[in-house]
N, C-alpha and C positions, 0 to 999 in steps of 0.2 A: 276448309279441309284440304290436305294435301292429297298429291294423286301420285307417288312416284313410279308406281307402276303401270300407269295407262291404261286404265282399267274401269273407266268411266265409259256410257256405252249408252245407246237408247233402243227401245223395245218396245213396240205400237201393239197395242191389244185392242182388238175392235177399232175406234174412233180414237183411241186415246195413243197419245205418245207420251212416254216415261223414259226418265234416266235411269240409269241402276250400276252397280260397277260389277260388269261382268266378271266371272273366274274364266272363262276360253281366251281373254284375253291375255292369262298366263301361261298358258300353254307350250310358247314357245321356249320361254325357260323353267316352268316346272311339269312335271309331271303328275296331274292334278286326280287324272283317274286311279289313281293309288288310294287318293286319300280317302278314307270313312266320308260318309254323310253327311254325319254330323259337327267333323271338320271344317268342312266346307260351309256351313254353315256360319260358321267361329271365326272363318278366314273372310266371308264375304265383310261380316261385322267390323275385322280390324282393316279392312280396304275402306269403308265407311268413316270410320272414326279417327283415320289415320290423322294425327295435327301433330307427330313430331312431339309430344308431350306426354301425353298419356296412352300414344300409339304410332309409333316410329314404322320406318320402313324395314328395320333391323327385328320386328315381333314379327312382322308378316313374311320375312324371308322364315323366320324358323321356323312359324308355321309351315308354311310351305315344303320344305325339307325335314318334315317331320319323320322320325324311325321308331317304327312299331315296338320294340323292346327297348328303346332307351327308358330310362328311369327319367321320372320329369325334373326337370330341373330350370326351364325356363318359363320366363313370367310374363304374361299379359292380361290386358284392361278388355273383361267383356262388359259390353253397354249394354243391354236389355231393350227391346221396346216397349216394355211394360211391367206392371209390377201386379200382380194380382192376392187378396189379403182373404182371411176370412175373421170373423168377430173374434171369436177368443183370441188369436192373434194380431188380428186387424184395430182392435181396441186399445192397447197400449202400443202401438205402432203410431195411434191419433194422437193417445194419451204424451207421450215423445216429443211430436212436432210440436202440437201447442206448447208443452215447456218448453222447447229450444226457441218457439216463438217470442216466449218472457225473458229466458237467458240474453236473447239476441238484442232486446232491449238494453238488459244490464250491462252489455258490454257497448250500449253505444253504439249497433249498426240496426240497419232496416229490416225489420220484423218479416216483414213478407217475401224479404229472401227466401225464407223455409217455407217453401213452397211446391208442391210434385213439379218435376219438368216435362216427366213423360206418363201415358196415363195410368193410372191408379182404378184398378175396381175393386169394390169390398163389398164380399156376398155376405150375409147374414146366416148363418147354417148351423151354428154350433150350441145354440142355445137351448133350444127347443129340448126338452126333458119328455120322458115316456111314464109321465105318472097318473095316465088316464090311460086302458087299453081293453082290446075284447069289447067294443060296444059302440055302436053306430056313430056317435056323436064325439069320441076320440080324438079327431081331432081339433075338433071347435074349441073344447076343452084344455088341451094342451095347447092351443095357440094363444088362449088369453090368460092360460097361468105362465106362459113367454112373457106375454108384455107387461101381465104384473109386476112380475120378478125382475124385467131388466128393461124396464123404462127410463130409467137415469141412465145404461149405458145405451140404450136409442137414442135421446135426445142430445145424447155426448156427437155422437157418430153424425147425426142432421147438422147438428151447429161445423163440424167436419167438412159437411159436404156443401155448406155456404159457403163457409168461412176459406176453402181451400179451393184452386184453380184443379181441374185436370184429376179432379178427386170423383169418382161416380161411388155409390152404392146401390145394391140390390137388396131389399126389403128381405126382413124374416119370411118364411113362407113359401118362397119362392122355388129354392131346390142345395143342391151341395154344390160347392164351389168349384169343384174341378169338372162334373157334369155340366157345370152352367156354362162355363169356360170351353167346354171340349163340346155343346150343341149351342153356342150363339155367340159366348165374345171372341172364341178364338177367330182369325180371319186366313191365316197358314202362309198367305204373302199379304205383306203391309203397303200402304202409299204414305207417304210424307209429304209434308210439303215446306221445300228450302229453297229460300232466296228466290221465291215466284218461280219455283221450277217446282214440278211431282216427279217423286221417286218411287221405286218401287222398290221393296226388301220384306228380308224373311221376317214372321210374327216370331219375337222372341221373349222370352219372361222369366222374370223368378217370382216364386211367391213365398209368402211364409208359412206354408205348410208343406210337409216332407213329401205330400203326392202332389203335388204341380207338374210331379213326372206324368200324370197322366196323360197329360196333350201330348207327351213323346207319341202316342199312339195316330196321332193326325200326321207326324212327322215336322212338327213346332219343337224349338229348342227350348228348353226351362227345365228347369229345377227348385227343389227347396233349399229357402236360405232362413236363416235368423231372422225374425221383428228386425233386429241391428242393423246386418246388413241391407236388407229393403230399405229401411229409413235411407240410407247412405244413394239407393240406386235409385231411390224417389228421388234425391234433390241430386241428381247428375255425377253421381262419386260411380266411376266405371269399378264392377266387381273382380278383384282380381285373383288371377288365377294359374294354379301350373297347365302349360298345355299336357292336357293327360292322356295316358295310355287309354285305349279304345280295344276292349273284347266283343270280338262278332260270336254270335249266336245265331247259328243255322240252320232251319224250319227245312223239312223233308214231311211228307206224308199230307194226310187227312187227319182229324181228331174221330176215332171212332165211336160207333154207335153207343150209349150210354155214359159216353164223358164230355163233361163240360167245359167253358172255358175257367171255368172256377179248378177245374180239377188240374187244368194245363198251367195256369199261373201256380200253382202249386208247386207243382214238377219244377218250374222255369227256375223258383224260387230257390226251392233243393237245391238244386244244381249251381247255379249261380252263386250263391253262401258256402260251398261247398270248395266253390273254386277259386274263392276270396276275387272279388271286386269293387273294395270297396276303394272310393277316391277315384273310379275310374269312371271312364263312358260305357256304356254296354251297346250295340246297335245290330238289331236283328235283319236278316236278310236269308237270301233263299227260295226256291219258289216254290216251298212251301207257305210262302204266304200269300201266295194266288186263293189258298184254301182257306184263311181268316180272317173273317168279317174283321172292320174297322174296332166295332164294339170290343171284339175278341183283344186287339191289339193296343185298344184302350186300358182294358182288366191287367194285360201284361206288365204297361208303360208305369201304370198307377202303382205296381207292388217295385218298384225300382227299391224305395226306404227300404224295404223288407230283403230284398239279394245284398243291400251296400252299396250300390250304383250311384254315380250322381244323376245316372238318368239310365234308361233305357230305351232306346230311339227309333224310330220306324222310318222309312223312306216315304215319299209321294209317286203315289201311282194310281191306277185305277179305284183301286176299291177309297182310296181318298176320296178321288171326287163324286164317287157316289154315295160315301157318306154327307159331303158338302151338301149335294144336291139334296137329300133324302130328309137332313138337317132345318131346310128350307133358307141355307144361302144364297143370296142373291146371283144372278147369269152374272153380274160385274167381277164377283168375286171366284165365281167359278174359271170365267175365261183366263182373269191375271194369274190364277193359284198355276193351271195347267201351262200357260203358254210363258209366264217366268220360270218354272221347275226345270221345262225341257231345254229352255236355253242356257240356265244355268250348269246343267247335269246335274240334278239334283232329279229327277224325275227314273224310277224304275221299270223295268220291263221283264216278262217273263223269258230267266236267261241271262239274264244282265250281268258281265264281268263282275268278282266278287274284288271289292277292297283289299287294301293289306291292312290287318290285324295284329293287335299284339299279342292277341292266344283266342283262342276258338272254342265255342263247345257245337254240339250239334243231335238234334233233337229230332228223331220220326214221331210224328204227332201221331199216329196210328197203334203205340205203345202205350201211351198215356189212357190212365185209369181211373176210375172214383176216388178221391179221397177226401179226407183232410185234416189239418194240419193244429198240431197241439200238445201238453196245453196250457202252454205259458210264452213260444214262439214263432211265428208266424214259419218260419223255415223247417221248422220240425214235421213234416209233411207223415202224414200216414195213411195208407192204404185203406181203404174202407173196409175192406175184408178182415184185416187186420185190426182193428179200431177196438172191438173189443175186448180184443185178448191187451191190447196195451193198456186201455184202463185196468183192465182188470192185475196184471201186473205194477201199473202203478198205486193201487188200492195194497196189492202185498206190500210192497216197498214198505206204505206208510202203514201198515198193521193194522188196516182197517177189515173187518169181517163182513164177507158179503151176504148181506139176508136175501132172504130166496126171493125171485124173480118171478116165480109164477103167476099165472093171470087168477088161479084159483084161488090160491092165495088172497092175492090182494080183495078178491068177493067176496072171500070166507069172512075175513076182516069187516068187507063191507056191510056185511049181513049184517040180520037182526040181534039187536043187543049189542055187538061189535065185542071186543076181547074185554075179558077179563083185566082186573085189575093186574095181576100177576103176572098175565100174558106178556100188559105193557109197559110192568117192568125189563121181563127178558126181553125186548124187543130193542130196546139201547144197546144189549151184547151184541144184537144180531146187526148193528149194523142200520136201525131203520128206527123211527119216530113216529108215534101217531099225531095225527093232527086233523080238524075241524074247519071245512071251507064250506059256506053256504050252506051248513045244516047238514052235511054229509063229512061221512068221519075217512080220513085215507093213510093210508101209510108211504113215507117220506124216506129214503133208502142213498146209500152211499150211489152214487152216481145219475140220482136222477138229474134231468136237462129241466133247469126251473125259467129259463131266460133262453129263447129259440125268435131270434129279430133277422127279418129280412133289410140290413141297412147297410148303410157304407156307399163311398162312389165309386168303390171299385167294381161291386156288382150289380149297384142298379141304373149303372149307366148303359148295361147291355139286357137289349130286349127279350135275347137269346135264354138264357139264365131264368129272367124273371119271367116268362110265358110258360119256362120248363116247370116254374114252382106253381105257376095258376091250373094247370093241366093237372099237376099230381095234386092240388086241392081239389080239383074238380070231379077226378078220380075214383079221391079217398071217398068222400062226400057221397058219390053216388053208390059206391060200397061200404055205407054208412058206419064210417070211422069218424072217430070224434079224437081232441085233444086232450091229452091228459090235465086231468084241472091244476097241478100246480103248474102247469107251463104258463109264464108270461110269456105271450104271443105279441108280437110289432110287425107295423109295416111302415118301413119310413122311405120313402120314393127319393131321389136324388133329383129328381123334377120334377114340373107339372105335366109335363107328357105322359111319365109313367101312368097314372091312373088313368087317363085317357085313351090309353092302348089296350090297357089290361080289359076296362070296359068292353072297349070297341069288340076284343076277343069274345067278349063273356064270360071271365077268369076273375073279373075283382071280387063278385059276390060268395062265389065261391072259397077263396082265401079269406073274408070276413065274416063267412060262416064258420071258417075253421079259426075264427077269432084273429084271424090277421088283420086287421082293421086297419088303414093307416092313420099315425097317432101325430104327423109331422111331415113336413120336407126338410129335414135334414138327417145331422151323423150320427144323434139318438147315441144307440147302444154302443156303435164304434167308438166314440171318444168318450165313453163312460156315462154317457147321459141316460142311461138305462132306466135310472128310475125307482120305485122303491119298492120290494119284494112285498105281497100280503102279509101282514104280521104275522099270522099265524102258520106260514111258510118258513118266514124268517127267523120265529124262536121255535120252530124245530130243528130247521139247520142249526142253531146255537145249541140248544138242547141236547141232540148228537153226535156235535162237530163233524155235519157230516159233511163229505165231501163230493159238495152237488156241480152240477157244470151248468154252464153255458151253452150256447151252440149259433153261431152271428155270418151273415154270410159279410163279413168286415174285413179288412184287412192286418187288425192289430188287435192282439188276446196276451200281451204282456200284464205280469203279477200287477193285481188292485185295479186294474183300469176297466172292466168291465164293471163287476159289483164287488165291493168290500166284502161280502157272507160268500161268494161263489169262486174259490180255489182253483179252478179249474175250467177252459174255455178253450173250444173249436171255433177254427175257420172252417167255412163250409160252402155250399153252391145254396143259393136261395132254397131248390127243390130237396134238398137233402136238410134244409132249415126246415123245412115244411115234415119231412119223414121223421124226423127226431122229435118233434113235436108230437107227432103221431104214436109213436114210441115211449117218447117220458122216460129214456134212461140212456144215458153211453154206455151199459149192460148190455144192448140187447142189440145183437149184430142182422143188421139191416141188411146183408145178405144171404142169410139162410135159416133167420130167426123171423117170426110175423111182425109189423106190425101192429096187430090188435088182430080184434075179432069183428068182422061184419056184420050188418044186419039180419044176415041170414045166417050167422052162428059159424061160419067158415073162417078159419084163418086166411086173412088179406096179408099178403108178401110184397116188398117194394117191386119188384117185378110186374105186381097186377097194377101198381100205378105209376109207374114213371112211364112216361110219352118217348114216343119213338123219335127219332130227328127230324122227320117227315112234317109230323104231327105237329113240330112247334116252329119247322120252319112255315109250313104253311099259316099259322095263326100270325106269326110275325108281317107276312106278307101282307095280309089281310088285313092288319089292325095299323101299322104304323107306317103314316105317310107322311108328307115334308108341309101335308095341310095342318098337321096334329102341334108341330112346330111353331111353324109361323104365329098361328091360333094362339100360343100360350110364350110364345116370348115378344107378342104384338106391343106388349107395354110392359115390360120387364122391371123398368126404373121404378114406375108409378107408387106399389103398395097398396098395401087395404088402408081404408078409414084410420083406421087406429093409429099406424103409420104416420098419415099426411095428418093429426090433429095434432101431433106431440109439439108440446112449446119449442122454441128455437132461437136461442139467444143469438144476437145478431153482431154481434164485439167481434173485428178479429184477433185479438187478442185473450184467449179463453179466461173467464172469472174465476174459477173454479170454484162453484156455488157447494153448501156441504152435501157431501155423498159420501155413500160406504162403497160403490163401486168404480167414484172416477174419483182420484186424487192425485195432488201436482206430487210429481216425486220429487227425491232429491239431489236426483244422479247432478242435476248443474246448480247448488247452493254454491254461493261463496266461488265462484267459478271465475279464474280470470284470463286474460289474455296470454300471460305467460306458462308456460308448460313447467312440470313440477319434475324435480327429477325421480328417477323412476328409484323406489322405494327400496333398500335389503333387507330379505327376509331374513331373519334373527330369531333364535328361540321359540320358532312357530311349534304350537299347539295341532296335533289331529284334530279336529271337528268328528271325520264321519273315515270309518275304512272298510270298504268293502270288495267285493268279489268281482265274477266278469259281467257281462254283457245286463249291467246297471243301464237303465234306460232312463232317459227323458221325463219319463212317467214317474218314475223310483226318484228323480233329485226334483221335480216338480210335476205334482200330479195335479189332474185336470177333473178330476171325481171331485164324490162328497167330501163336504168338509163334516168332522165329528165333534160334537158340542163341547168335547171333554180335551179338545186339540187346541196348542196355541194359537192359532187362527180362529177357532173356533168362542174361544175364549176371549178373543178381543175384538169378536162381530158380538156379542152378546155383550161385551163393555159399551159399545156403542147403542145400545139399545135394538138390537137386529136377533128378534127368536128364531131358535132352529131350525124352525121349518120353513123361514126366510133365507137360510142360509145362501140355496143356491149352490154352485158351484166352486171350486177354482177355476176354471177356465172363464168363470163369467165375471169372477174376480180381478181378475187380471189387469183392469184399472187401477187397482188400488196396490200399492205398495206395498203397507203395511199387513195386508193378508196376506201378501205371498211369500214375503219374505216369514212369514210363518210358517207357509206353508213349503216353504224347501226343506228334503229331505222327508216331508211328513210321509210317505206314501205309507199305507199299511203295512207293506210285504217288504217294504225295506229290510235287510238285515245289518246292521251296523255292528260289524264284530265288537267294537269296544263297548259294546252292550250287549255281552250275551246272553240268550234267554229270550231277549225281544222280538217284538215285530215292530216295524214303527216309527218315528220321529226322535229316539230313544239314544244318548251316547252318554258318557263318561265326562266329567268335567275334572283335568288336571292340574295340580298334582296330587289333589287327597282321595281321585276316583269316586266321586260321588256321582252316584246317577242321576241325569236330568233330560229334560227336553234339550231337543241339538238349539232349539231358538233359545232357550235360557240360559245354557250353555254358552253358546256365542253371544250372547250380551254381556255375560260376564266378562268374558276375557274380550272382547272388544272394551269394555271399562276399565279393564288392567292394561290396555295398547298393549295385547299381544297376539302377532298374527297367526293366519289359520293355516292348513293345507289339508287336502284328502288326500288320501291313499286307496288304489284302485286298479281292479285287474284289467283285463282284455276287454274292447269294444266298450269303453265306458262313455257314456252319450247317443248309445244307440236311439232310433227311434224318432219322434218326434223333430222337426225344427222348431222345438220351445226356445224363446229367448229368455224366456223365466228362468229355465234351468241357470243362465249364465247368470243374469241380474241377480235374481235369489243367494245364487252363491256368493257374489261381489257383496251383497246388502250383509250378510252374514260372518263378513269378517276374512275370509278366505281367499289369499294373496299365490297358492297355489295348487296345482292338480297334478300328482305323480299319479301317472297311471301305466300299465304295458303295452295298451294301445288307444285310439281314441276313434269316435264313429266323426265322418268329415264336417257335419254342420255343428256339433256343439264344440269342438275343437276349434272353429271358427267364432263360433260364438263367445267362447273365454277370452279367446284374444281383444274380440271385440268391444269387453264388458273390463278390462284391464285385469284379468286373472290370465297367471300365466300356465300354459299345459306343458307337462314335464313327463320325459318318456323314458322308461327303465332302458337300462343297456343293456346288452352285453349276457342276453337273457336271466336277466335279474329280477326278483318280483320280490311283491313285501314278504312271503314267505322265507324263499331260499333264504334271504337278507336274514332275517328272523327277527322282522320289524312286529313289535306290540300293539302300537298306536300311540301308548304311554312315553315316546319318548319327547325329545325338543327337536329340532331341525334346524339347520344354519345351512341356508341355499347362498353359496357363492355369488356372490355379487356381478350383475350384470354390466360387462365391459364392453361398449362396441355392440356388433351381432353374433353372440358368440352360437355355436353349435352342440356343445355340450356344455356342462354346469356338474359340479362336486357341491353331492348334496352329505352332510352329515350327521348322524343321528346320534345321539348321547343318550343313552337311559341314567334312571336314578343315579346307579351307583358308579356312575363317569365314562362307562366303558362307552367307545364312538364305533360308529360302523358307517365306515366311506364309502359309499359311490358315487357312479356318472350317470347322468339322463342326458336323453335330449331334448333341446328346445325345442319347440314345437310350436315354435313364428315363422313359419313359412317360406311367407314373401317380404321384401321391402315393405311394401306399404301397413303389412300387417304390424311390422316393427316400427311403424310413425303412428299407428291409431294407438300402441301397446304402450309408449312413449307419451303418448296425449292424457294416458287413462281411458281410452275407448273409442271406439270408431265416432259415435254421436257428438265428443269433444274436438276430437280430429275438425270433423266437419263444422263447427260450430265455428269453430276458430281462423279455417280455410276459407268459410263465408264471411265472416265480419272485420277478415283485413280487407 
């Protein structure tokens, strides 16, 4: 590696001596206390990586002289120290290598090339379903209907972790991916070891889910990339990148008494989405963060996806290392974290010179209040106090009639004989449905909360939160409140500490008397593993079309990804997951309406159970220590039984034995050494045209598959019944489901299919209606290519690489849209579909684009920047415009050239 800046340095911590390439060492020609944090971070990396090829001395001067308000425009190779995965992602990330392992064959070079360079972990977390809850044995239950369902994608992922160098996994069971990462694999400064020397440098990552931002909160670099990309920064492909603009965010105050950190990332979120940052760095500072716990700064780091951020980033300071310590990280790693931070300036203090910034917000944490946020975007933040006059306003919108809400009501009903035949039929006018649980007859009403899950890693990786929810169980319970019975109730921990603390307090019993049982360690409810509503819940919602909610202390309540029958979904703070429960309706405002009725026949008010700060800081104290840690990541690797018996084929070259959930795709058939020239599109067909802030979810969803869905229909051609189905996300080895399943999302609405919800479009030019996958087989059979049409933030949300794949397997050669969210935009490129950006504030409306027309995309000469795309309807008449391309960078224009990043690299490895 080159050193042109002299910038190699060593640095003794305890016993030990390390090299490392200091930034003081630039000092005398740049001016380094300017820069962000997180910069500095970026800048150590390309002093590291510098070799003149992939990282000149010409990328690290302009780091260096970087300017707050320039627009980015220049490019450089960040290396990552690590990559971190989880299963729904982490499975056709494996599914990948092994094929590029058999491509690598066919082209004649050495298989084992394709191999991680730098380390790989892949937590298990995504699978685990909530279709066992309320009852002692919840989660015994729902861990072996895990490994029934997805034992072929276990033993896929074992033969992985033989079969691959530098590859670890973590057992189902165990906890979520970015808590596991943020209490035991992150280490916040790294050692190396090169050419019989140790080095010391920052812990860096990307993984393939869109909160990887949450270690920003340790003050560790990473973000979410594509399955794609990762593959690429597994086998040593540096991710490249514009140096971006950096928004500081700046913390003033305390959080006051009755709000949480649930209620602050909220706010943070607002604000931030508000102020558009998306593509950029975000890095909080201030000393107002003397006043928030590490966990707090976790909760922030983790909703980065949800502001647009590529990250949102915390400094190294004190409350760092007493999370390390508290964590149960080793004195080794405590002494290098602190004594590399301060020498690098990377380490904060209260006071500390603020950065130059490309724009600012700033926040008194002492204004922030209860809310939260819904019910279809995590940004859409609402006031508690306010919460029910919005549903209720959103109930007029949709003409829905609200039946009466009182408690006598609902008794009267309950009583003996229960209503009249006549009753319930007028009971559909009003707005509500009767139904039958357990031998007790209840009424089912526009806004009751049937689904109230404490899960997700963004709030149960703070202990803060979740002791606040065990106290208001503990609470209610002893003012003998009960859960309304249609609420499905979940507790799914992000670790194994969790339950161990909660105990220790005396709070878990409590939450599983009030039916929170925990049903798992994992994302559960957050990535749709929710689980299946009681029938007779379920076809009263159908019955009434009514419009019932959600309530998840998650980070994401985007259309269809919670539960198909449930329209409507809140983010929430665990203990207000607990009060809604309590409640049974986003009707019934939790500030100045009861709860229920107590024991003693008194109206109980959230007031009489929410815990004072005092009260839950003390229990935190009490309950969770760095013994509680150690204890449960002692053997982290290991597994249960079930785990370590799964067969393990021993080939490094994977067989691909028959499976519905791992199968060889066919992104490298017929693949050869020469590159193809890159395609004109020609009389391309609409596929799918929709509106704005289309998510991830909306072009590949991660929920149920439905029997009667082209995905669904060809698990059941292969002999796989319904109630086998399983997932999409657990699908995701297999090809041929997913590429069904693009586009299928419920809630999709595909204009050229109006009237629908669905998988549903137009097949041109005689308009006949069909599935968008039958659709796209057709005219893939006629060779005629595809394109969307799409408004603002199209790719919001997830880092799915499905989304890209699905749309390449389907025919679809391009993506007009007005704007794009930064990882799936990366990810088209990646996948060889090209993203194409309205001018000129142009949109398919103004245009007075149909869908029904052809498109003739100008031919790609060079690296052009813009392209005349023109559209013909029937009757000849053309309508011109310009987009822009939206290939970035260089290198983006040699994967887009290759047909995809994975080609790129195949081909780069086997000369």
């Amino acid at each position: 590696m080159s050193n042109s800046f002299n910038t190699r340095d060593t640095l003794t911590v305890g016993n030990q001596s390390y090299h490392f390439h200091n930034l003081q060492n630039l000092s005398s020609r740049f001016d380094l206390n300017r820069l962000p944090y997180s910069l500095k971070i970026l800048l150590e990396n390309l002093l590291r990586k510098e070799d003149g090829l992939n990282v000149s001395a010409k990328d690290i001067e302009a780091l260096c002289q970087w300017q707050p308000e320039e627009e980015p425009s220049y490019q450089v190779g960040f290396t990552p120290a690590r990559v971190v995965l989880q299963d729904f992602t982490g499975v056709p990330a494996v599914v990948d290598l092994a094929a590029m392992r058999g491509a690598m064959s066919q082209l004649r070079a050495d298989p084992s090339l394709i191999n991680p360079r730098s380390q790989v972990d892949l937590v298990i977390d995504h699978s685990v379903m909530v279709d066992f809850y309320g009852r002692p044995d919840s989660l015994k239950l729902n861990t072996e209907k895990e490994f029934e369902r997805n034992g072929e994608r276990y033993q896929f992922l074992r033969w992985g972790q033989k079969a691959f160098s530098n590859f670890r996994v973590v057992p189902p069971g165990t906890g979520i991916v970015h808590q596991v990462n943020l209490e035991y694999l992150a280490e916040v400064v790294m050692t190396e070891k090169r050419d019989g020397e140790q080095w010391l440098l920052p812990d860096t990552l990307v993984g393939t889910d869109s909160h990887t931002t949450m270690i920003n909160g340790l003050g560790v670099l990473g973000w979410g990339v594509g399955g794609i990309e990762a593959e690429a920064a597994m086998l040593g492909q540096p991710i490249t990148m514009l140096i971006p603009q950096v928004v500081g965010f700046k913390f003033t105050g305390e959080l006051p008494e009755g709000s949480t950190a649930t209620d602050l990332v909220l706010t943070v979120t607002q604000m931030l989405r508000a102020k558009g940052v998306v593509g950029k760095f975000v890095e909080f500072y201030g000393d107002g963060l003397d006043t928030l716990p590490l966990a707090d700064r976790a909760t922030i780091a983790n909703m980065s996806p949800e502001y647009g951020a590529t990250c949102g980033i915390f400094p190294i300071d004190k409350e760092t290392m007493r999370y390390l310590e508290l964590s149960g990280r080793s004195n080794e790693i405590l002494a290098r974290v602190e004594a590399y931070a301060k020498a690098q300036g990377l380490w904060r203090e209260t006071g500390s010179p603020e950065a130059e910034y490309t724009d600012t917000l700033e926040l008194d944490l002492s204004t922030v209040e209860p809310s939260i946020a819904g019910p279809k975007r995590p940004q859409d933040r609402i006031a508690l106090k306010e919460a029910k006059a919005e549903f209720s306003h959103l109930l007029e919108q949709e003409q829905c009639v609200i039946a009466s809400q009182r408690v006598e009501d609902q008794q009267r009903f309950e009583g003996e004989g229960g209503q009249s035949a006549v009753d319930n039929v007028n009971l559909h006018e009003q707005g509500a449905v009767a139904f039958e649980l357990d031998g007790e007859r209840h009424l089912l009403r526009h806004g009751a909360v049937v689904i109230a899950a404490i899960t997700s890693c963004t709030n149960t990786s703070n202990p803060t939160v979740l002791m606040a929810a065990g106290l208001v169980a503990k609470k209610a319970r002893a003012l003998g409140l009960t859960v309304k019975p249609w609420v499905k109730t979940s507790l799914a921990p992000g670790s194994q500490v969790v339950p161990a603390y909660l105990e220790k307090a005396d709070v878990l019993g409590d939450l599983e008397a009030l039916g929170f049982n925990i049903v798992g360690f994992g994302c559960t409810t957050c990535i749709g593993n929710s689980g299946p509503l009681h029938s007779s819940i379920q076809n009263a919602i159908r019955a009434g079309d009514l419009k019932v909610s959600s309530v998840l202390s998650g980070n994401r309540n985007f259309e269809g990804r919670i539960h198909q029958d449930v329209p409507t979904n809140y983010l929430a703070s665990p203990p207000l997951v607990v009060a809604y429960a309590l409640a049974g309706s986003m009707l019934v405002d939790l500030v100045s309406e009861p709860l229920g009725i107590g024991s003693d026949g008194n109206e109980v008010f959230l007031k009489d159970v929410w815990p004072t700060r005092k009260e839950v800081a003390d229990c935190v104290t009490g309950a969770v220590s760095s013994g509680l840690f150690q204890e449960k990541y002692e053997d982290v690797f290991a597994g249960t039984e079930d785990w370590k018996k799964l067969p393990v084929p021993e080939d490094k070259i994977y067989s691909w034995p028959e499976s519905s959930y791992v199968k060889k795709p066919p992104f490298f058939d017929g693949m050869s050494m020469d590159v193809d020239e890159v395609p004109t599109i020609k009389k391309a067909r609409c596929l799918v045209m929709v509106g704005d802030s289309i998510t991830t979810d909306h072009i590949s969803p991660a929920g149920a598959i439905k029997p009667d869905s082209p995905a669904g229909q060809y698990l059941q051609e292969q002999g796989v019944a319904p109630e086998d189905f399983n997932s999409y996300g657990s699908r995701r080895g297999n090809h041929e489901v997913m590429m069904r399943g693009t586009f299928a999302n419920v809630r999709l609405h595909n204009r050229l299919a109006p009237g629908t919800e669905g998988g549903w479009t137009r097949h041109f030019p005689e308009g006949k209606q069909m599935s968008i996958y039958e659709a796209s087989m057709q005219y893939q059979k006629d060779s005629i290519p595809l394109i969307v049409l799409a408004g603002k933030e199209y790719g919001t949300g997830s880092s799915r690489d499905w989304a890209a794949k699905g749309t390449n397997l389907l025919g679809v050669k391009a993506v007009i849209a007005e704007s794009f969210e930064r990882i799936h935009r990366s990810n088209l490129v990646g996948f060889g579909v090209l993203p194409l950006q309205f001018l000129n504030g142009d949109t398919a409306e103004s245009l007075v684009l149909k869908g029904d027309e052809t498109f003739d995309i100008q031919a790609l000469e060079g690296e052009p920047e813009t392209l005349k795309v023109t559209a013909t309807r029937e009757d000849g008449q053309e309508t011109e415009f310009d987009v822009q391309v939206r290939i970035d960078t260089a290198v983006e224009w040699d994967y887009y050239r290759h047909g995809g990043i994975l080609h790129y690299v195949l081909r780069e490895l086997a000369e």
